[in-house]
TIKOLMAR-671196 format. One record per residue (C-alpha): x, y, z; residue in one letter; residue number from 1; chain. Coordinates in Angstrom, 1 decimal. Layout:
<atoms>
X  Y  Z  A  NUM  A
...
</atoms>
This chain:
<atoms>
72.7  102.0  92.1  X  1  A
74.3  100.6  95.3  X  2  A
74.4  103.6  97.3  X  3  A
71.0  105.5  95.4  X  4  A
73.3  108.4  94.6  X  5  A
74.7  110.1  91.3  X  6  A
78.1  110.8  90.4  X  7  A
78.1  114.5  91.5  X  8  A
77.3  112.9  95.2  X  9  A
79.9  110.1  95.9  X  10  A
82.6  112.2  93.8  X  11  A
83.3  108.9  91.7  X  12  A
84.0  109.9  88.5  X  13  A
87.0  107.0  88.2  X  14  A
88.0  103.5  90.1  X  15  A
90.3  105.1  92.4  X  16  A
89.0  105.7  95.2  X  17  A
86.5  104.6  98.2  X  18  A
83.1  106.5  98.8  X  19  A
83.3  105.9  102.5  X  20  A
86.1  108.2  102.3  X  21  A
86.3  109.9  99.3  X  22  A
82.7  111.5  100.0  X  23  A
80.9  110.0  103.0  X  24  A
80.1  106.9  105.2  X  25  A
76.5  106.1  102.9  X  26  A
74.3  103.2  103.5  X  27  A
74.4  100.7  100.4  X  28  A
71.2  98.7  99.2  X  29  A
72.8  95.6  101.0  X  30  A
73.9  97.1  104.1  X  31  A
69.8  98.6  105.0  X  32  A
69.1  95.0  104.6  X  33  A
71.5  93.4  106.6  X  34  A
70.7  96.7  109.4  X  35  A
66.9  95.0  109.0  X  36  A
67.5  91.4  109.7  X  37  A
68.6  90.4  105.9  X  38  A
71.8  88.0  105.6  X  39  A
73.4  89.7  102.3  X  40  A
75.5  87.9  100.4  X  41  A
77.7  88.9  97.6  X  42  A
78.7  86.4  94.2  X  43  A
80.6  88.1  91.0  X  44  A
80.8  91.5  90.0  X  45  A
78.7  93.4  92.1  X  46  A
80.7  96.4  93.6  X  47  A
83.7  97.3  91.3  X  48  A
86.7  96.0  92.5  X  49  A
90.0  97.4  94.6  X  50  A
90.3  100.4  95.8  X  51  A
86.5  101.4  94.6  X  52  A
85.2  98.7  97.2  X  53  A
88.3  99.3  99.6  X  54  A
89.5  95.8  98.2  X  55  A
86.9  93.9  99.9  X  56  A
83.6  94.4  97.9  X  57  A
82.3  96.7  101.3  X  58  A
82.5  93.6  103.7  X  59  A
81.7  93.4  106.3  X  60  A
79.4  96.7  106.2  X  61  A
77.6  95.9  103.1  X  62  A
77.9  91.9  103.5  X  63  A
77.3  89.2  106.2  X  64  A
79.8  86.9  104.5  X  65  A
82.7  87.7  102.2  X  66  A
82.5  88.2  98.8  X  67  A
82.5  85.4  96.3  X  68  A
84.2  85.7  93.1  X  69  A
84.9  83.1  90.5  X  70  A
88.7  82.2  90.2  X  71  A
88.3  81.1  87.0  X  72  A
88.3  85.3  86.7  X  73  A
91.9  85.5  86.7  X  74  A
92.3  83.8  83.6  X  75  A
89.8  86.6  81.4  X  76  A
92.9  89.0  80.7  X  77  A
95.4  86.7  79.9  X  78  A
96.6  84.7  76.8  X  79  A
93.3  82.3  76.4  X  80  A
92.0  82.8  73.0  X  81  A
93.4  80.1  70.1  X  82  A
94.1  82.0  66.7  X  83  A
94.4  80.7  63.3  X  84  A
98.6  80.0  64.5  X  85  A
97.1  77.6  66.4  X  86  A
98.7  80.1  69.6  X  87  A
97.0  81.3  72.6  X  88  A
95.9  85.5  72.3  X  89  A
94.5  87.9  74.1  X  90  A
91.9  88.2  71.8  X  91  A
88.4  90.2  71.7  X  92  A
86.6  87.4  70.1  X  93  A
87.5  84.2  72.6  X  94  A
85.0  81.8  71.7  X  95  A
86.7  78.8  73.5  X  96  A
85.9  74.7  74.3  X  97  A
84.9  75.0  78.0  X  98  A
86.5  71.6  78.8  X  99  A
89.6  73.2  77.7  X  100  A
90.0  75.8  79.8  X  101  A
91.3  76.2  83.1  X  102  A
89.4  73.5  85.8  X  103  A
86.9  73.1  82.7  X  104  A
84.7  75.8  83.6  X  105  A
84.3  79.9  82.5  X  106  A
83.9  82.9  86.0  X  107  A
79.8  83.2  84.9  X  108  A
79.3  79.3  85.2  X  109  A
81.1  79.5  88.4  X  110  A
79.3  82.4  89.5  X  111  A
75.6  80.5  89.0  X  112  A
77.5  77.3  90.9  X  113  A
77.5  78.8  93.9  X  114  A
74.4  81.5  93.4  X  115  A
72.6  78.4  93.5  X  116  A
74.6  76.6  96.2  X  117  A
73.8  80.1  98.6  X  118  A
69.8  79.5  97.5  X  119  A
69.8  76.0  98.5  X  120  A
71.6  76.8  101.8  X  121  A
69.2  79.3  102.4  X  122  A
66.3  77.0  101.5  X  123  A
67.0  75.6  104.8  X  124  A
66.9  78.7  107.0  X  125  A
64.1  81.2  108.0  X  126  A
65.9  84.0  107.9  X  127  A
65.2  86.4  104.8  X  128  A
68.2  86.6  102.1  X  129  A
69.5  89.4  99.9  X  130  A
71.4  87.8  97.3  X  131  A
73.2  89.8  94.5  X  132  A
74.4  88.0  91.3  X  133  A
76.8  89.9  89.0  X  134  A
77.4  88.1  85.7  X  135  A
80.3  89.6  84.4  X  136  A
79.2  89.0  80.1  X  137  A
78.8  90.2  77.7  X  138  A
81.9  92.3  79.3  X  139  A
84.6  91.7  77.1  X  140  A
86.9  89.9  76.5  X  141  A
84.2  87.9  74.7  X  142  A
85.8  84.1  76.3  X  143  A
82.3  82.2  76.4  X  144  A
81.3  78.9  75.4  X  145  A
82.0  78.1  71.6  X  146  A
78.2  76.6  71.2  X  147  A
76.4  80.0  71.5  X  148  A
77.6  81.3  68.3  X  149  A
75.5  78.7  66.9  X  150  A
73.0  80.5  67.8  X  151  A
73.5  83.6  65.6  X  152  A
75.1  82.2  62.1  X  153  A
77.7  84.9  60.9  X  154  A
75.4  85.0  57.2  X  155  A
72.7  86.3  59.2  X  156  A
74.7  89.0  60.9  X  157  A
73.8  92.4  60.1  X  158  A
75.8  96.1  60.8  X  159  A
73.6  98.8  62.5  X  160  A
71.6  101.2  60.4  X  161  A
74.1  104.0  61.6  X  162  A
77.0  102.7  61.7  X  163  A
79.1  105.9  60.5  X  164  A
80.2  108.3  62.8  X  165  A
77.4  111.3  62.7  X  166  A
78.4  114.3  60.7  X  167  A
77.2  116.9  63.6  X  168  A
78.7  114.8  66.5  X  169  A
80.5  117.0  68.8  X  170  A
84.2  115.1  68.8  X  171  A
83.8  115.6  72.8  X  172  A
80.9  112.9  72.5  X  173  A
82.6  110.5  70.9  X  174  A
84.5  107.4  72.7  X  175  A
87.5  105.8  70.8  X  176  A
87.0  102.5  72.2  X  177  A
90.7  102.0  73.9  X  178  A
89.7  98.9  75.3  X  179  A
89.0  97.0  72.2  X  180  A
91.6  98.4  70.7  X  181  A
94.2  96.7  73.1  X  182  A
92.9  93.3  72.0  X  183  A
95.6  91.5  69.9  X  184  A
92.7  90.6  67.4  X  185  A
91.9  94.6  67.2  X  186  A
95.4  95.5  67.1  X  187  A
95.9  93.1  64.4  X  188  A
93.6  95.0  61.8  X  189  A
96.0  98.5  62.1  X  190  A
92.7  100.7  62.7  X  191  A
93.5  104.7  62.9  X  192  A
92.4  106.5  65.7  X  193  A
90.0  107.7  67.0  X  194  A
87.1  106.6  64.2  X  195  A
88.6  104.1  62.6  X  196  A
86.5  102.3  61.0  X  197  A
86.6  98.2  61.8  X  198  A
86.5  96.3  58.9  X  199  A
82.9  95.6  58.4  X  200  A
83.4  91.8  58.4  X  201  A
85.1  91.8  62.0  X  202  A
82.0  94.3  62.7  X  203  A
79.8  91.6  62.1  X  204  A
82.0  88.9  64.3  X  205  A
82.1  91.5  66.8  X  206  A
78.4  91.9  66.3  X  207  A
77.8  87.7  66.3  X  208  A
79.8  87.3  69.7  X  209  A
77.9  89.9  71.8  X  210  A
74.8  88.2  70.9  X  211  A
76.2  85.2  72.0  X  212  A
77.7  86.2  74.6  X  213  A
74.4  87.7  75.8  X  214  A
72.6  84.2  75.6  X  215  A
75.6  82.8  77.6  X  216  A
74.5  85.3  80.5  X  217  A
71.0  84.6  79.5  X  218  A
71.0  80.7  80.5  X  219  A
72.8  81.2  83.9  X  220  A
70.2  83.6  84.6  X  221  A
67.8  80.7  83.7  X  222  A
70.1  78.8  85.9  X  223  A
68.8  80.8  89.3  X  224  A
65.4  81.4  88.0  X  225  A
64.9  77.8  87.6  X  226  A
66.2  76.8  90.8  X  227  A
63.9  79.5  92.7  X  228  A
61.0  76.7  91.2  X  229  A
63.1  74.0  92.5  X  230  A
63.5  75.3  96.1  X  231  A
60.3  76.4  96.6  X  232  A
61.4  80.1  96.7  X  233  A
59.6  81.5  93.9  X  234  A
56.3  82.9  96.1  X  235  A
58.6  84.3  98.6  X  236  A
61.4  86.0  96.7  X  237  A
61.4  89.7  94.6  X  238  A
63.7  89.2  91.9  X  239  A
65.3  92.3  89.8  X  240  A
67.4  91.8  86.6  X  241  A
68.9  95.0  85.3  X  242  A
72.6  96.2  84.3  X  243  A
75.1  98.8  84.7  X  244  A
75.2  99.9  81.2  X  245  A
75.0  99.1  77.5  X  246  A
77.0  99.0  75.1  X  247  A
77.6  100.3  71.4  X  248  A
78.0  97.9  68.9  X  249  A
79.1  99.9  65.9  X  250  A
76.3  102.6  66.5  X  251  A
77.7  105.8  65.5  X  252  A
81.0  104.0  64.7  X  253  A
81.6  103.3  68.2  X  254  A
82.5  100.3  69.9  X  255  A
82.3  100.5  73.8  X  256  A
80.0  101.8  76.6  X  257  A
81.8  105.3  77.5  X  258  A
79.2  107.9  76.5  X  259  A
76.0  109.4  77.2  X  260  A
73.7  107.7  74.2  X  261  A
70.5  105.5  74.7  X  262  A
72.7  102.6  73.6  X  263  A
75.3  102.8  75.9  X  264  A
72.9  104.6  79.1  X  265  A
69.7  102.4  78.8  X  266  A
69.4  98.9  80.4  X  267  A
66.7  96.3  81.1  X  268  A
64.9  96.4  84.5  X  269  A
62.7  93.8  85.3  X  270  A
61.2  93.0  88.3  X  271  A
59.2  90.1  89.3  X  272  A
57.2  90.8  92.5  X  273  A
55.1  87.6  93.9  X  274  A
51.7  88.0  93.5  X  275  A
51.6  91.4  91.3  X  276  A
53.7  91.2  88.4  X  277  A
52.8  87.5  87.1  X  278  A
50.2  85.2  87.7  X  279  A
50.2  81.6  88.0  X  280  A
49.3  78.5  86.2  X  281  A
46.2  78.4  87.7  X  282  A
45.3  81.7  86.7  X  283  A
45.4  83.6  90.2  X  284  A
48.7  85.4  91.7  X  285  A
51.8  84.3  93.7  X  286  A
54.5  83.6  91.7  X  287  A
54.7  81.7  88.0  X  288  A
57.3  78.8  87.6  X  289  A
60.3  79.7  86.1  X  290  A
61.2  76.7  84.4  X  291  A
63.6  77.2  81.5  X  292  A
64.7  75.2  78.8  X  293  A
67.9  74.9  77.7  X  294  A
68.8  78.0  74.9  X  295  A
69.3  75.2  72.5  X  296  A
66.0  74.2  72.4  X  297  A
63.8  74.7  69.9  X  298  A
60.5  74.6  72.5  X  299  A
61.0  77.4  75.2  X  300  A
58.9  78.4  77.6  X  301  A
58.5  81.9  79.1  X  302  A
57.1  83.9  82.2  X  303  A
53.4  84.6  81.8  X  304  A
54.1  88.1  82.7  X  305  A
51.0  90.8  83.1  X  306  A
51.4  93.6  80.4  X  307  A
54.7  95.9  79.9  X  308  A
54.5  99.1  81.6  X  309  A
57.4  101.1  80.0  X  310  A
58.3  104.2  82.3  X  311  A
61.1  106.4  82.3  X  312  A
63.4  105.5  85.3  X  313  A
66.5  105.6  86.5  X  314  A
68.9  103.3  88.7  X  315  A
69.0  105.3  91.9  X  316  A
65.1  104.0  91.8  X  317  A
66.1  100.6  92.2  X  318  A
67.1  101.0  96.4  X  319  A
64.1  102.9  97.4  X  320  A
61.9  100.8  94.9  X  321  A
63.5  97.4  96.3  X  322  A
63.1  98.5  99.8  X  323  A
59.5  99.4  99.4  X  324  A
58.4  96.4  97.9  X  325  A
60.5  94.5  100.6  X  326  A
58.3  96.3  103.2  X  327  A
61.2  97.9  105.1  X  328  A
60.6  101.3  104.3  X  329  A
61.9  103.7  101.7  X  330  A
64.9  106.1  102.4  X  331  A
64.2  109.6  103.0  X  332  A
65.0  111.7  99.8  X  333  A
68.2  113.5  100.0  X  334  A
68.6  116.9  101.1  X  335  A
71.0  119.3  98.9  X  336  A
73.8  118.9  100.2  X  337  A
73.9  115.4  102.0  X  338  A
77.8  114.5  102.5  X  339  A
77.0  113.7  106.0  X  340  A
73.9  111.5  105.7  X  341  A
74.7  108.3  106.3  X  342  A
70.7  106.8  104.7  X  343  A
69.2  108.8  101.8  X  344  A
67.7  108.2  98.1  X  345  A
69.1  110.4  95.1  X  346  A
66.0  108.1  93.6  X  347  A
62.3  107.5  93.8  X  348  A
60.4  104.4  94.9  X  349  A
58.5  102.9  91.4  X  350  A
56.6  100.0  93.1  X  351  A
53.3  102.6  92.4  X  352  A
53.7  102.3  88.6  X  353  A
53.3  98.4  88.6  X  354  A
49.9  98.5  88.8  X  355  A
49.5  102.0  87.6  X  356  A
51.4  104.0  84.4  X  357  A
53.4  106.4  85.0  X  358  A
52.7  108.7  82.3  X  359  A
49.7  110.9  81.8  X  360  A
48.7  113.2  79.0  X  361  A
51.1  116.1  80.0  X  362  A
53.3  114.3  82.2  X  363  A
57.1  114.2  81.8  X  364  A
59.1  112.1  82.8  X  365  A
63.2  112.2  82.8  X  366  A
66.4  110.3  83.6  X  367  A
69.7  111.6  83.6  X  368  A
73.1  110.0  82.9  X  369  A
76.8  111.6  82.8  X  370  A
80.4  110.8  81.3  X  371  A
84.1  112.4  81.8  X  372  A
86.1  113.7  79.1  X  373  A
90.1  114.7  79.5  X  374  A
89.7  117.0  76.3  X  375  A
87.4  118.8  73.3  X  376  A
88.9  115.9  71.2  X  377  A
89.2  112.2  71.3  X  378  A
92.4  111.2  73.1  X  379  A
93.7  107.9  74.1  X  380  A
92.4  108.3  78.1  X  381  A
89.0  109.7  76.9  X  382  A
87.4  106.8  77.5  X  383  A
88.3  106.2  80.8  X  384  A
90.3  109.7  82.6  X  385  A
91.5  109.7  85.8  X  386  A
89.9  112.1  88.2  X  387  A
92.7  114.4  87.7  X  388  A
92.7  114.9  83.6  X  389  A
88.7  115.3  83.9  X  390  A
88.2  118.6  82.5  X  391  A
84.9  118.1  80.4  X  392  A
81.3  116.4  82.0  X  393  A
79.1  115.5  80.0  X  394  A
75.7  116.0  81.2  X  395  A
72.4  114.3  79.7  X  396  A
68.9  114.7  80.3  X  397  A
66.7  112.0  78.5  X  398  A
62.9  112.3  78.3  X  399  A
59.9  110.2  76.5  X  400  A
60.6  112.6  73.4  X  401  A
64.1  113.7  73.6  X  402  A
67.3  113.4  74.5  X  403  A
69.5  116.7  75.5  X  404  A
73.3  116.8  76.3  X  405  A
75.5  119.4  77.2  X  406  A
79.8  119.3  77.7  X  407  A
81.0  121.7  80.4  X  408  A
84.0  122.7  82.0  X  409  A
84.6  120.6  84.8  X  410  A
87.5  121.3  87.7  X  411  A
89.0  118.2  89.0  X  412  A
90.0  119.3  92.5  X  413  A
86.8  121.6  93.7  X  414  A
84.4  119.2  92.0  X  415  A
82.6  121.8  90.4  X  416  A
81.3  122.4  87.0  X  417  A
81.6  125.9  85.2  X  418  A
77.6  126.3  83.9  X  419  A
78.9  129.3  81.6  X  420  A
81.6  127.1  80.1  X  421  A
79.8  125.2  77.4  X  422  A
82.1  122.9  75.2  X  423  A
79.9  121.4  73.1  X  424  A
75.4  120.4  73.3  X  425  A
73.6  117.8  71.5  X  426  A
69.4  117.9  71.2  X  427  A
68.2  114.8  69.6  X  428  A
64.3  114.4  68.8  X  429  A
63.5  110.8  69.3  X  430  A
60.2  110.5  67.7  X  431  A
62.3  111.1  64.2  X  432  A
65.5  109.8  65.2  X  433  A
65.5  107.3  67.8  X  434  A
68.9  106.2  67.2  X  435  A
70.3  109.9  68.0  X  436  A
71.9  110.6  64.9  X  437  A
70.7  114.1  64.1  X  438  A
72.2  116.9  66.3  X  439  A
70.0  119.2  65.9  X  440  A
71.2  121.2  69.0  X  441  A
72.7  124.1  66.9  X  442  A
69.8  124.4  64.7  X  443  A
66.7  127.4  66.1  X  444  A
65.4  125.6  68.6  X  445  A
65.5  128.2  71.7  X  446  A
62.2  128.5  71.7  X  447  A
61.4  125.0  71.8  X  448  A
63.7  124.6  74.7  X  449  A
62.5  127.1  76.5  X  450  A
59.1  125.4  76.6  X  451  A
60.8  122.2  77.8  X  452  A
61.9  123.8  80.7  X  453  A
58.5  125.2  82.2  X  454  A
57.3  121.5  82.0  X  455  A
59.0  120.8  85.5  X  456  A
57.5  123.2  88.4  X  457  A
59.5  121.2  91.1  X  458  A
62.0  118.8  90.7  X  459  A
65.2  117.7  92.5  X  460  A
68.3  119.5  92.7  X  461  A
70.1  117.3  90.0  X  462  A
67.4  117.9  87.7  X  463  A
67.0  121.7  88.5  X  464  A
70.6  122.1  87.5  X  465  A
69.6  120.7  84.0  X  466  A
66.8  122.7  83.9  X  467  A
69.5  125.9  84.4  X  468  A
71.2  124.0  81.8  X  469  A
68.6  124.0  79.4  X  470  A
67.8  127.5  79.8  X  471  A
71.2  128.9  80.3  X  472  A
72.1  127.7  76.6  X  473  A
68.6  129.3  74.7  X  474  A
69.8  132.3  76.7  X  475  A
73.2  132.3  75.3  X  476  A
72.2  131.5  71.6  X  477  A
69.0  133.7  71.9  X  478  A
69.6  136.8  74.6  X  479  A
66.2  138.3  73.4  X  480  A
</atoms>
């Protein structure tokens, strides 16, 4: 998202080592804004960081001041969480007494602290800001304020539809959760590996603290929204909420973000743009208030917003589409091969489809997504393999109608991917299934994929590899 570029580009496939180096010297989102006047400022988790961010978040290229990050942080993978002993754990579930913990405060609340202290500095100054916020829930370790489990009683808890692992799931697809499973709660319950399953009533605590934890996030969201209103910023500021990526929560008997399905690869973006996405009190356009209640409340009060416009996008659209809507000019598109171009777009600029959909009557539109595996099978670094054990990528294509995967054979030191060396595939109809449970990419479908493929007549060159993927497997199955 930072750098408008996919994995195959920057070479990232782990969080060891630095793009500028690694691949090339790329321009990030912040750093074209800071080149065009912008301060930039940095507060949370908004590059990964260490080596990833060459152990300063990209300052000062990507930021005019240093990073901010809660230190109330350093506390999240320690012993904080009180169990039933009445002792301190490194637990999964951490619901905790703020005023108990560590100078009475939790990283996110810190986070919004000085968000807002940055907005009310700049409320002061003419010059324009770019300010990126990176609330770290509902990341685990779930440590949030006690209070918002109120908000989703444990009795009214329910376990996803399809919650068992799907029969025709490729064991390539599937992630065995490591993470969790290192939480002395998790550990606690002796679960087998890979598919365990959790017990279904820590499912539903599991379940019961993600929500929570989402609201947590939620209301120091509110938080800077509100104080937008207070300042006087809302008219004159583009706000854009989205996320880096889901998370499964028990869906296919998973527990964790690593893999390539709609609930771990789709994520909310929102954008409010003054005076076209929202109108105000008074009926015309400019900005609505964001005044927010507390969660709590039983009276809340939401953004007048025009109607939805769902479109298929992606997250390299959110640099070109920001800096269009910003009126600085979107990024050339990248050529082929662009390891020595310093300012290009992987993505396309969406500001069009505000006011326009983006779908017509035999349109397509599509959005890719890709994950690492060491192995066929799940093993205990499948989740997250260093560069050098990747031997699988997972490659997925996901349309208005369908989503289509395939695992290929991946070398770890040329970067390349072997198209004739097909692991595993997955083809799921969403109109029937929309919680991809039925593989139906074995079943005599060549035909229909062949069709699929002459929708696109021109398309870039990640998506006319796919394309080669899509036809390269009817071919195989089907040579006539």
């Amino acid at each position: 998202m930072l750098t408008s570029r996919r994995p195959d580009t920057t070479r990232l496939y782990d969080f060891k080592s630095y793009w500028r180096i690694h691949s090339g010297n790329y321009t990030t989102l912040p750093q074209y804004f800071k080149s065009r006047g912008y301060i930039t400022m940095s507060v949370g988790k908004v590059f990964h960081p260490g080596i990833a961010s060459n152990h300063t978040d990209d300052y000062p290229l990507s930021w005019s001041i240093p990073a901010y990050h809660p230190a109330s942080f350093r506390f999240e993978k320690e012993k904080m969480c009180k169990g039933p002993d009445g002792q301190l754990h490194a637990n999964l579930l951490c619901a905790v007494n703020v005023a108990e913990q560590p100078g009475g405060t939790l990283p996110d609340m810190e986070s919004a602290d000085e968000a807002v202290r940055l907005l009310k500095k700049q409320a002061k100054s003419s010059q324009p800001f770019f300010l990126a916020v990176g609330f770290h829930k509902p990341h685990i370790p779930f440590r949030i304020p006690e209070e918002y489990l109120r908000l989703y009683p444990i009795e009214k808890m329910t376990l996803p539809v399809d919650h068992d692992v799907p029969g025709r799931l490729p064991p390539v697809a599937y992630n065995p959760w490591t993470d969790v499973r290192k939480r002395d709660d998790v550990q606690k319950l002796n679960i087998s590996f890979p598919y365990g399953p959790i017990p279904k009533d820590f499912q539903l605590r599991i379940r019961q603290h993600y929500f929570a934890a989402v609201s947590y996030m939620d209301a120091q969201v509110g938080r800077l929204l509100s104080a937008l209103d207070d300042l006087s910023l809302t008219e004159s500021t583009l706000v854009v909420f989205t996320s880096d990526h889901g998370w499964s929560l028990g869906e296919h008997g998973e527990w964790a973000k690593y893999s390539n399905f709609d609930v771990s690869t789709r994520v909310p973006l929102i954008f409010y743009v003054p005076g076209v996405t929202a109108p105000r009190s008074d009926g015309g356009f400019g900005g609505p208030t964001f005044r927010f209640v507390d969660v709590f409340s039983q009276s809340r009060r939401y953004v007048q917003a025009n109607p939805v416009v769902r479109n298929m996008v992606e997250l390299v659209d959110v640099f070109p589409t920001v800096a269009h809507l910003a009126g600085l000019g979107c990024p050339q598109a990248c050529p082929a091969v662009s390891f020595q171009v310093e300012l290009c777009t992987e993505g396309e600029s969406r500001a069009h489809v505000f006011r326009h959909k983006e779908r017509g009557e035999n349109e397509e539109a599509i959005s890719f997504s890709q994950y690492p595996r060491p192995a066929d099978t799940p093993q205990m670094n499948s989740d997250l393999p260093d560069l050098k054990d990747i031997r699988i990528m997972g490659y997925s294509l996901r349309s208005w109608d369908y989503r289509y995967t395939l695992w290929l054979g991946f070398d770890p030191q040329t970067f390349q991917v072997n198209l004739t060396d097909v692991h595993a595939g997955e083809l799921y109809m969403l109109a029937d299934d929309p919680g991809e449970d039925r593989n139906i990419y074995e079943d005599s479908l060549h035909g229909v994929l062949l069709k699929m493929t002459s929708l696109f007549p021109t398309v870039s060159l990640q998506k006319r590899m796919m394309l080669q993927l899509l036809r390269l497997t009817a071919e195989r199955q089907n040579p006539k």
